[in-house]
C-alpha positions as CSV (number, residue, x, y, z in Angstrom):
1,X,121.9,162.9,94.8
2,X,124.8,160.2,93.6
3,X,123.1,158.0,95.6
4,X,119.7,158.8,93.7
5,X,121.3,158.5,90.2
6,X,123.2,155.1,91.3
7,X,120.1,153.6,92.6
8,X,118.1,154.4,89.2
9,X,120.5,153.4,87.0
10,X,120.2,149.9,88.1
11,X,117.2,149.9,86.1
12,X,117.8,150.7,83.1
13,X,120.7,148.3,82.4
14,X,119.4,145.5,80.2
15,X,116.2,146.3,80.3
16,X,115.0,143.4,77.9
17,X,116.5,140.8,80.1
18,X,115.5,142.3,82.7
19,X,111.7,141.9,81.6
20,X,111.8,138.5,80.4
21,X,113.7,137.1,83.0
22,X,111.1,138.7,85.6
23,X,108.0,136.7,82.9
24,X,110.5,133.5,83.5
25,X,110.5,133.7,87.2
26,X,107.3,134.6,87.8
27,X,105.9,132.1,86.0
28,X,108.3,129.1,88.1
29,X,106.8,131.1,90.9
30,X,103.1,130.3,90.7
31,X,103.2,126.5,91.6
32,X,105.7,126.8,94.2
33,X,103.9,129.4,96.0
34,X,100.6,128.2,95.8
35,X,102.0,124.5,96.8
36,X,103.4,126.4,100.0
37,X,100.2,127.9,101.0
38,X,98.1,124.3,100.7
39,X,101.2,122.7,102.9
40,X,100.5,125.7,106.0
41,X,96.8,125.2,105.0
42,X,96.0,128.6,103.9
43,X,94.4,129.8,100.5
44,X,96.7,129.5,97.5
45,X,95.4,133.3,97.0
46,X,97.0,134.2,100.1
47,X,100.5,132.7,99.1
48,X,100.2,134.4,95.6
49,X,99.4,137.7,97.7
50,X,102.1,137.6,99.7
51,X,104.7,136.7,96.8
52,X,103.5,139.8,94.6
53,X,103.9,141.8,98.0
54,X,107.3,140.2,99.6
55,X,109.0,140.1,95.8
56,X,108.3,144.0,94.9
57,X,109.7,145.3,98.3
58,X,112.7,143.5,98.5
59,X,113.4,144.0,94.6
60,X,113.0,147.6,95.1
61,X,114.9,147.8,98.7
62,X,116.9,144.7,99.0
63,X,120.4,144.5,99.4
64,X,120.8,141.7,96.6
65,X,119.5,143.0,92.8
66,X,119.0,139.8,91.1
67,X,117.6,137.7,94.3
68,X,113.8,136.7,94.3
69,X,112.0,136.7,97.3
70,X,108.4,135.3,98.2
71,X,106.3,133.1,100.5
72,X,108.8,130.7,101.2
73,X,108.4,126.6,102.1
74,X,111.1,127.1,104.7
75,X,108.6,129.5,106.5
76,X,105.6,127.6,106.0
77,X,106.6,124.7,107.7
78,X,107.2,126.9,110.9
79,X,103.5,128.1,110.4
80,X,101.5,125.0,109.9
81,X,101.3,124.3,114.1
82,X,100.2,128.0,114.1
83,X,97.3,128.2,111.6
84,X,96.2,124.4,112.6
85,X,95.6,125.4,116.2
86,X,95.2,129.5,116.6
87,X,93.7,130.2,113.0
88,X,95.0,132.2,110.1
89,X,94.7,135.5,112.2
90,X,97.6,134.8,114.4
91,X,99.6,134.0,111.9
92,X,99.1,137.7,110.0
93,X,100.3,138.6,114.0
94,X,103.3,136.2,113.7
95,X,104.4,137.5,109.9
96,X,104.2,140.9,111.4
97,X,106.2,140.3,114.4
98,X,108.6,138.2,112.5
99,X,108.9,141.2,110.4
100,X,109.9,143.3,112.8
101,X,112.3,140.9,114.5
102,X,114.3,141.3,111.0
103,X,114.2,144.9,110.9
104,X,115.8,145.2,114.2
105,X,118.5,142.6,113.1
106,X,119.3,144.4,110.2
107,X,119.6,148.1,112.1
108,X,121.6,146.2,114.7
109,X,123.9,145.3,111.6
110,X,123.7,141.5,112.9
111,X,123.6,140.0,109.4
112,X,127.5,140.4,109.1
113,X,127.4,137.2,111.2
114,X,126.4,135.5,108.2
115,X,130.6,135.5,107.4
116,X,131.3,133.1,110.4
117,X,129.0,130.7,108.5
118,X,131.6,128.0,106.8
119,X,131.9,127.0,103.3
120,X,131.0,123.6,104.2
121,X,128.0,124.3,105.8
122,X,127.2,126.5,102.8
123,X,128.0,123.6,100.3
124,X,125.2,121.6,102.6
125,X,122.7,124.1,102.4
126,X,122.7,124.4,98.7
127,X,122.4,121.1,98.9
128,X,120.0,120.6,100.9
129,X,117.8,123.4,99.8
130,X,118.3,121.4,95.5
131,X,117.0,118.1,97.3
132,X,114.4,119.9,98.7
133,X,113.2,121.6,95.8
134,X,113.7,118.1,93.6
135,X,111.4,116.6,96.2
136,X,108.5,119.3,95.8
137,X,108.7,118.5,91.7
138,X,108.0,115.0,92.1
139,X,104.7,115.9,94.3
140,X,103.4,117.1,90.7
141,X,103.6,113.4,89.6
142,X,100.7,112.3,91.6
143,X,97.0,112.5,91.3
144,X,94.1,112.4,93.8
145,X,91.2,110.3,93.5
146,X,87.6,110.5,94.1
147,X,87.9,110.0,97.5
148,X,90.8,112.2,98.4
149,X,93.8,109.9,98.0
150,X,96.8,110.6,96.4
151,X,98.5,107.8,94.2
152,X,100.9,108.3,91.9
153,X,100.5,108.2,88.0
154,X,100.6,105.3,86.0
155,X,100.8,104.0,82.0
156,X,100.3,106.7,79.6
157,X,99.9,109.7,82.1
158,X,103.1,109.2,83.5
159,X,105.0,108.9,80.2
160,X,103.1,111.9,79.0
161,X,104.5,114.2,82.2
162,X,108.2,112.2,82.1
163,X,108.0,112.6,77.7
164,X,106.9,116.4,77.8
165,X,109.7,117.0,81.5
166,X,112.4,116.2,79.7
167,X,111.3,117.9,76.2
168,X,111.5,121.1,78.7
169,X,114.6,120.1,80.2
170,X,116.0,119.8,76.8
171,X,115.1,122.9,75.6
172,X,116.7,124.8,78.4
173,X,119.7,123.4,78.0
174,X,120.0,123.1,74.3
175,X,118.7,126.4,73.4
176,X,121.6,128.7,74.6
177,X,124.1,126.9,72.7
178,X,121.8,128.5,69.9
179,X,121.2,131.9,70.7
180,X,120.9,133.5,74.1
181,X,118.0,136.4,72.6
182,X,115.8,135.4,75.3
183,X,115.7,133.4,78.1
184,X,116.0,129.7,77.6
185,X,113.0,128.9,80.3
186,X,110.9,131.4,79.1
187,X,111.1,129.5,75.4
188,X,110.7,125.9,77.1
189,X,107.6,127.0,78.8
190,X,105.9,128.7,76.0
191,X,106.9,125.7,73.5
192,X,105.4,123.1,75.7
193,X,102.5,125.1,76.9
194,X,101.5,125.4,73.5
195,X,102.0,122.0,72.3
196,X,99.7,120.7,75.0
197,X,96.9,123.1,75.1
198,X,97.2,123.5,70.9
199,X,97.5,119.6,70.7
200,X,94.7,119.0,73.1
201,X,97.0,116.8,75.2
202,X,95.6,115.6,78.8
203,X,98.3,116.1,81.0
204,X,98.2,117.9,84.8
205,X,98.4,122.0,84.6
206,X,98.6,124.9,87.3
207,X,94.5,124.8,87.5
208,X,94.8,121.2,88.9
209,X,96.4,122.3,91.9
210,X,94.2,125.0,92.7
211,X,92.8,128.4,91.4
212,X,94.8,131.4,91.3
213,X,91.3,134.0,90.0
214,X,90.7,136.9,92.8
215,X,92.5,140.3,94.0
216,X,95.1,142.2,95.2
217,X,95.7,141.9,98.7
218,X,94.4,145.0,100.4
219,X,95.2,146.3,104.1
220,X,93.8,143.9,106.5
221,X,94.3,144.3,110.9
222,X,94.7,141.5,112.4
223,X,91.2,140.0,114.0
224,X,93.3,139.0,117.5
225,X,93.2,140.7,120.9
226,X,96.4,142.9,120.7
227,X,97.1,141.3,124.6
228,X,100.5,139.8,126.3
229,X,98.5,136.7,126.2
230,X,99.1,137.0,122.2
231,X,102.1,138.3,122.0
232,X,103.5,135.2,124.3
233,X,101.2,132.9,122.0
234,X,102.8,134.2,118.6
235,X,106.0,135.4,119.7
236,X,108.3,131.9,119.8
237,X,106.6,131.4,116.0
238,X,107.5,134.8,115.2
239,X,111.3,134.2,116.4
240,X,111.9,131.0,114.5
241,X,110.2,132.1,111.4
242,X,112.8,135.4,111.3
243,X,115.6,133.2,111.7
244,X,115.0,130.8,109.2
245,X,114.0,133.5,106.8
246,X,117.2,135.1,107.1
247,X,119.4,132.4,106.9
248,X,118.1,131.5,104.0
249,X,118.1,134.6,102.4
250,X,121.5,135.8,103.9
251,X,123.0,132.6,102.5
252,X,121.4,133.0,99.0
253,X,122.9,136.3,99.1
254,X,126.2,134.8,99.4
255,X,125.6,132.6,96.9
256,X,124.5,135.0,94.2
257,X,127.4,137.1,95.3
258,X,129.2,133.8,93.6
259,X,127.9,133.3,91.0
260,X,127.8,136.9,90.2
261,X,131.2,138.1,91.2
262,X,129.5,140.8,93.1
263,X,128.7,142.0,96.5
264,X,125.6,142.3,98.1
265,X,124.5,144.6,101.7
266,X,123.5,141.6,104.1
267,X,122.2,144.0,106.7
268,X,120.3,146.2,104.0
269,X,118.4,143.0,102.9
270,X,117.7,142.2,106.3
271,X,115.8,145.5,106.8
272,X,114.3,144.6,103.0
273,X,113.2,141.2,104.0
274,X,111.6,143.1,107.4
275,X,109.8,145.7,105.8
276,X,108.4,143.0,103.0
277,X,107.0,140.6,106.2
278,X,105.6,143.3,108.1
279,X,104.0,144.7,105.0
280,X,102.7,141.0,103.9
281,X,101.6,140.2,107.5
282,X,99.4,143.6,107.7
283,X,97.9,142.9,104.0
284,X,96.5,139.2,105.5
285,X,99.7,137.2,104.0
286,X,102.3,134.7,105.1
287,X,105.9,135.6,106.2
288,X,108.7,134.7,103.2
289,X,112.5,135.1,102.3
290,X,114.5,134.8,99.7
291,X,113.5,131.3,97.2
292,X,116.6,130.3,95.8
293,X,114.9,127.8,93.0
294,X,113.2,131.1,91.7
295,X,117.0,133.1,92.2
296,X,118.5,130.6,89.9
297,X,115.7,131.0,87.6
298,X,116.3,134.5,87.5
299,X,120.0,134.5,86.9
300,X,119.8,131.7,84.5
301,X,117.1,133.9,82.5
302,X,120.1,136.9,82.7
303,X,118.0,139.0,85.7
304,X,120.7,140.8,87.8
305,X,118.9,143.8,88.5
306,X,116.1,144.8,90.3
307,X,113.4,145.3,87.3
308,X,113.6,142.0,86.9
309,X,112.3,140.9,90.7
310,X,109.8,143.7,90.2
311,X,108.4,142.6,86.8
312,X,108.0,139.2,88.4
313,X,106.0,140.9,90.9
314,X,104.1,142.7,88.7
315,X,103.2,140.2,86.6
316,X,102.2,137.7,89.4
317,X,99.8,140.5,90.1
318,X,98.7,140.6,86.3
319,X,98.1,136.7,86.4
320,X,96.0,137.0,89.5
321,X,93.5,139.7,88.4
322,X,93.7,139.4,84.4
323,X,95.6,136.4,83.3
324,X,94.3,133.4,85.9
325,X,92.5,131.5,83.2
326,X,95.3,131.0,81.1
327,X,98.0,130.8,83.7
328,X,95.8,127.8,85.5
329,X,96.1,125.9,81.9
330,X,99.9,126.0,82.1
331,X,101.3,122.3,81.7
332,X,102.8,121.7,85.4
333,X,104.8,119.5,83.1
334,X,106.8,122.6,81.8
335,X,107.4,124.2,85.2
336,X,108.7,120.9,86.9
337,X,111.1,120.7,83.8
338,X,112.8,124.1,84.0
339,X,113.0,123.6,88.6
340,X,114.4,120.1,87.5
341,X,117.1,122.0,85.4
342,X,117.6,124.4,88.4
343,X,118.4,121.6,90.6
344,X,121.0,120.9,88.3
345,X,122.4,123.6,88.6
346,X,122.0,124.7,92.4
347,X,123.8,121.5,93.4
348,X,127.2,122.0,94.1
349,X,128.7,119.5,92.4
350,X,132.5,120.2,93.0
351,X,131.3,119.4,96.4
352,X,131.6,115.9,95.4
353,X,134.3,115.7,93.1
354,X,136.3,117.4,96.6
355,X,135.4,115.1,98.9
356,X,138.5,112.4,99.0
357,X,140.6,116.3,99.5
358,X,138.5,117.6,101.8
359,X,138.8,117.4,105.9
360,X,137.0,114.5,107.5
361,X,135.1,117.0,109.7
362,X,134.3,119.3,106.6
363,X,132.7,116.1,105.1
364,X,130.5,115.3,108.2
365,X,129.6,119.2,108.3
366,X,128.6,119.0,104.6
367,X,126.9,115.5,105.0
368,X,125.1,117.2,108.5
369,X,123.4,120.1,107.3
370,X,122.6,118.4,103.7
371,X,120.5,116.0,105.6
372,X,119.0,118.3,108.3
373,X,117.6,120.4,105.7
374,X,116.3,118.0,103.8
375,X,115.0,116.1,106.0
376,X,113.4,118.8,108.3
377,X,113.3,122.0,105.9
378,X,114.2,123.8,109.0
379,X,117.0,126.1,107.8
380,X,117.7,128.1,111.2
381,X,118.7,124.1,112.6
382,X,121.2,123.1,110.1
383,X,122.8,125.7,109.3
384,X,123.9,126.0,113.1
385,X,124.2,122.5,113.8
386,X,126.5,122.8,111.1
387,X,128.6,126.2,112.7
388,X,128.5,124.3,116.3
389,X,129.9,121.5,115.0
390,X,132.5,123.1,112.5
391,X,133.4,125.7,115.8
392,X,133.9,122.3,118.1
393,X,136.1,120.9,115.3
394,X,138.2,123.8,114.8
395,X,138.5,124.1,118.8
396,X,140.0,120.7,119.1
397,X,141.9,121.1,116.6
398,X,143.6,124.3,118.0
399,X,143.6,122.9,121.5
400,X,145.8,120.3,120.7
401,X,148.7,122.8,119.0
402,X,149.4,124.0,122.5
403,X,153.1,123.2,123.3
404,X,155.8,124.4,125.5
405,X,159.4,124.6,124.9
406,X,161.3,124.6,128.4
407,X,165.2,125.2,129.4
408,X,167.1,126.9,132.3
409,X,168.9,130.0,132.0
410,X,172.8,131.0,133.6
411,X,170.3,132.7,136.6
412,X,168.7,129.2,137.5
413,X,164.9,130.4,136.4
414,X,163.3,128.0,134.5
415,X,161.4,129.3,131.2
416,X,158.4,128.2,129.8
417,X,158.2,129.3,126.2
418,X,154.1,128.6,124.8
419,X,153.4,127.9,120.9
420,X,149.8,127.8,120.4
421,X,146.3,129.8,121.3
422,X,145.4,129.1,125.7
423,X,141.1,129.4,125.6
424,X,138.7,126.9,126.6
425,X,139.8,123.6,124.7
426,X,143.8,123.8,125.5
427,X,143.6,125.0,128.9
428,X,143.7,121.7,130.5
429,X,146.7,120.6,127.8
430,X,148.6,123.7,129.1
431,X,148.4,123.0,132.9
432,X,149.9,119.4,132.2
433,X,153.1,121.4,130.8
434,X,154.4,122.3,133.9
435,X,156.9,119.9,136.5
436,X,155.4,122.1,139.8
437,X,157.5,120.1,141.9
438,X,160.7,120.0,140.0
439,X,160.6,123.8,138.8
440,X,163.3,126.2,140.7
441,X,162.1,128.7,142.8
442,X,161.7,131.3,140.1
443,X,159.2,130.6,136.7
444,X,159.3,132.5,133.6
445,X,156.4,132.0,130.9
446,X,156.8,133.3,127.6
447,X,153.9,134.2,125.9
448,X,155.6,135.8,122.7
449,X,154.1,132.7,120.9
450,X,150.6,132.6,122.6
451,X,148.2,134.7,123.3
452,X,145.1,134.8,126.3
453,X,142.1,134.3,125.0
454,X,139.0,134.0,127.1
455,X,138.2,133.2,130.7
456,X,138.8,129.6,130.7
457,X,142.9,130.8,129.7
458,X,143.0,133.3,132.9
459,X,141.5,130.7,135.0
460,X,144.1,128.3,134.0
461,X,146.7,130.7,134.8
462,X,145.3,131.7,138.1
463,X,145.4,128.1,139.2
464,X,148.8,127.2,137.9
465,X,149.9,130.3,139.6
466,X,148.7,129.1,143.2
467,X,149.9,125.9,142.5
468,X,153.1,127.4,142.2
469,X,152.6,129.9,145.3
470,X,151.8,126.9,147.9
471,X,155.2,125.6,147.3
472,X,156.7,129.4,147.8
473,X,157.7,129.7,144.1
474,X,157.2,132.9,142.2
475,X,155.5,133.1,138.3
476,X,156.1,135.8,136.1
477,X,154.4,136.2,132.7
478,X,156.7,137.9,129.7
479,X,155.5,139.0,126.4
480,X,151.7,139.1,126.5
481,X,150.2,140.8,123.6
482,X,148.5,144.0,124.6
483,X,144.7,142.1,124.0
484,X,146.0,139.5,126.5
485,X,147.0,142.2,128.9
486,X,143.8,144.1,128.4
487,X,141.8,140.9,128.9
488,X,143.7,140.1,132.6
489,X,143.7,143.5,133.6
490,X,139.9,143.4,132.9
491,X,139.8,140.3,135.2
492,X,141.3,142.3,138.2
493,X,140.5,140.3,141.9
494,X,139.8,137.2,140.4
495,X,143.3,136.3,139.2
496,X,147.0,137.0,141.1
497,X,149.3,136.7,138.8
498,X,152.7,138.7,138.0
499,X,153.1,140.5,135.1
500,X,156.5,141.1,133.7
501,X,156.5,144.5,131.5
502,X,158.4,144.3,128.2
503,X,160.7,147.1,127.7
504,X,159.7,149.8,124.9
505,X,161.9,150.6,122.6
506,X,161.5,153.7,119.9
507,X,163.1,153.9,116.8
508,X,164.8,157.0,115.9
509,X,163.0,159.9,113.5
510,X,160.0,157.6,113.2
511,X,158.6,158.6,116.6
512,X,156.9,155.0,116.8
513,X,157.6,152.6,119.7
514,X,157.9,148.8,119.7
């Protein structure tokens, strides 16, 4: 029942913001969605469909109140292979599948593994994702010809769209220094809207692109043969398209959760973002994830809630069925000046001013994913090129802090005492410590400064320790943290090694032992 009363309270709070911040973003929404549907090749009424579907279910059951969701250009570059050579149909199987894949993630409570994503990597794919976006607004400033071509404008046109961008741009970020009533967007895309179509001006608008007029999506089975044959056809699609969708969204999450000073349920917006493909995919529409261009719209327009992601749902319903003549007349003008002003503002710019302070490596990582997602929009690939190569960089680093401090004691044996982690990258470093042929008969190593950590440690052990057997010397290991022990304990016959057990010691009337 708490539960219940929690949940619904998160809709009442601000509810005027909450509403014209969810006008704002659906409104930014329109043009990117239906862009995204022409670039996989599918009906711009397909993309809208599957925004009005993808944005209510993860406002109402999303982990992330505030975070806008909806047919994605990250995910429609996965699918334009798919539709071009199998057909629309198998991609309705794919978004389904991929839908699925999510859900199981999020049960699985895999999305915590969002946390071993850097902040470099993060500062790359913010930036990445602002270029993006700044590259889809300047598609708005060309025109097609009789014959098809695209060229881009020229003379008066051109200063027309520049003149009536920035009169946007300056709206939005002149008018909250005036009042913050309502949401500085919203007002910039009203003013010029009206100024063009009031003024008669002749300047490109939503219609240009395509129509939005038509329907609801309604339930719709997939026209495939439900065969292995499909499932192997669909399935790789499927698997890429989850990933990328989730990394983008698990990352925006973690971004809002910045900019908000709040915390949002990574694994509970996997399951959202699941349950909003599968629904999307089985109402004939294309997979999504969370859009962080419409987030910042959202946030910037004072939407932390969920009424605002399902008011921008409801109204991209409302301009489909009622409002598509109107919505099509739209200056695209006024929309390319507010994503223009959320490029601003997605880009982390203290990512520059830190770049002289930050680590060489962090640089390349930050420099590394900016480009790969830029350049190939495919999320999934940069953000773990990025953790691969921030992982190899923190495992050299680490591999070369190995050290050992030796001297004899009054008994003759020879102690090694280690500083430093032994795994994979310092295991080589650490057999080089050793003078096999000089050492006494009997060999202490002190690991009160070290610990074991995988397989490539015990193997380095097991060697060294036959190394030191051949020449009828004797190795004892002192001081292993219990994980250690645990680990080479686990390892059983494939290492022979000896083990020197630390005394235990228990302090009086506390009953606890050291």
């Amino acid at each position: 029942m708490q539960f219940q009363l929690s949940y619904f309270s998160q809709y009442k709070r601000n509810i005027k913001n909450e509403v014209l911040a969810g006008l704002t973003t659906a409104l930014a929404l329109v043009p990117e969605v239906v862009a995204f549907a022409l670039l996989a090749h599918i009906s711009p009424l397909v993309g809208i469909g599957s925004a009005f579907v993808i944005c209510l279910i993860t406002s109402i059951f999303g982990g992330r109140p505030g975070m806008i969701s909806g047919a994605a250009g990250s995910v429609a570059v996965v699918i334009v292979a798919l539709v071009a050579q199998h057909g629309i149909e198998h991609l309705f199987v794919a978004v389904v599948l991929m839908g699925l894949i999510q859900i199981g993630i999020g049960l699985l409570r895999l999305g915590k593994f969002i946390r071993l994503v850097p902040q470099p990597v993060v500062y790359g794919f913010v930036n990445g994702l602002a270029v993006i976006i700044f590259l889809a607004q300047l598609e708005q400033f060309k025109v097609r010809d009789a014959a098809g071509a695209e060229h881009w404008l020229v003379g008066a046109p051109l200063l027309l769209m520049a003149g009536l961008v920035a009169l946007t741009m300056a709206i939005v970020y002149f008018l909250p220094r005036l009042t913050k009533a309502v949401p500085a967007s919203l007002v910039a895309i009203v003013a010029v809207s009206a100024l063009v179509i009031l003024g008669g001006l002749h300047t490109k608008s939503v219609g240009d692109i395509a129509s939005i007029a038509g329907g609801l999506p309604t339930f719709h089975v997939p026209q495939v043969p439900f065969t292995w044959a499909t499932l192997a056809l669909v399935g790789p699609y499927a698997f890429i398209m989850a990933l990328v969708g989730l990394t983008e969204s698990l990352l925006t999450l973690t971004v809002v959760d910045e900019m908000t000073d709040t915390r949002g349920r990574g694994n509970q917006d996997c399951v959202a973002q699941g349950l909003a493909n599968v629904a999307s995919g089985l109402t004939g529409g294309m997979g999504g994830c969370a859009m962080i261009g419409q987030t910042m719209v959202n946030l910037e327009s004072r939407g932390r809630g969920r009424l605002s992601g399902v008011v921008a749902a409801g109204a991209l319903a409302l301009f489909v069925v009622a409002g598509a003549g109107l919505i099509e007349r739209l200056p695209l003008a006024a929309l390319v000046g507010v994503m223009f002003m959320v490029v601003i503002g997605t880009f982390e710019w203290a990512s520059l001013r830190i770049l002289r302070r930050m680590p060489r490596t962090d640089v390349l990582v930050m420099l590394l994913v900016t480009v790969v997602t830029a350049v190939s929009q495919n999320l999934a690939l940069a953000v773990l090129l990025g953790v691969v190569v921030s992982a190899l960089a923190f495992a050299w680093e680490n591999a070369k802090r190995i050290r050992a401090r030796k001297h004899v004691d009054a008994a003759g044996v020879r102690h090694y005492e280690i500083f430093g982690p032994l795994f994979f990258g310092s295991a080589q470093a650490f057999g080089e410590k050793f003078d096999v042929a000089g050492d006494p008969a009997e060999i202490v190593i002190d690991f009160r400064e070290s610990r074991v950590a995988d397989m490539s440690a015990i193997d380095a052990l097991h060697k060294l320790t036959e190394r030191y057997q051949r020449l009828g010397k004797t190795v004892r290991l002192r001081h292993l943290s219990p994980d250690s022990q645990r680990l080479l304990g686990q390892a059983g016959p494939l290492i022979d090694v000896n083990i020197e057990e630390d005394p235990l010691y228990t302090v009086a009337g506390a009953n606890v032992m050291y």
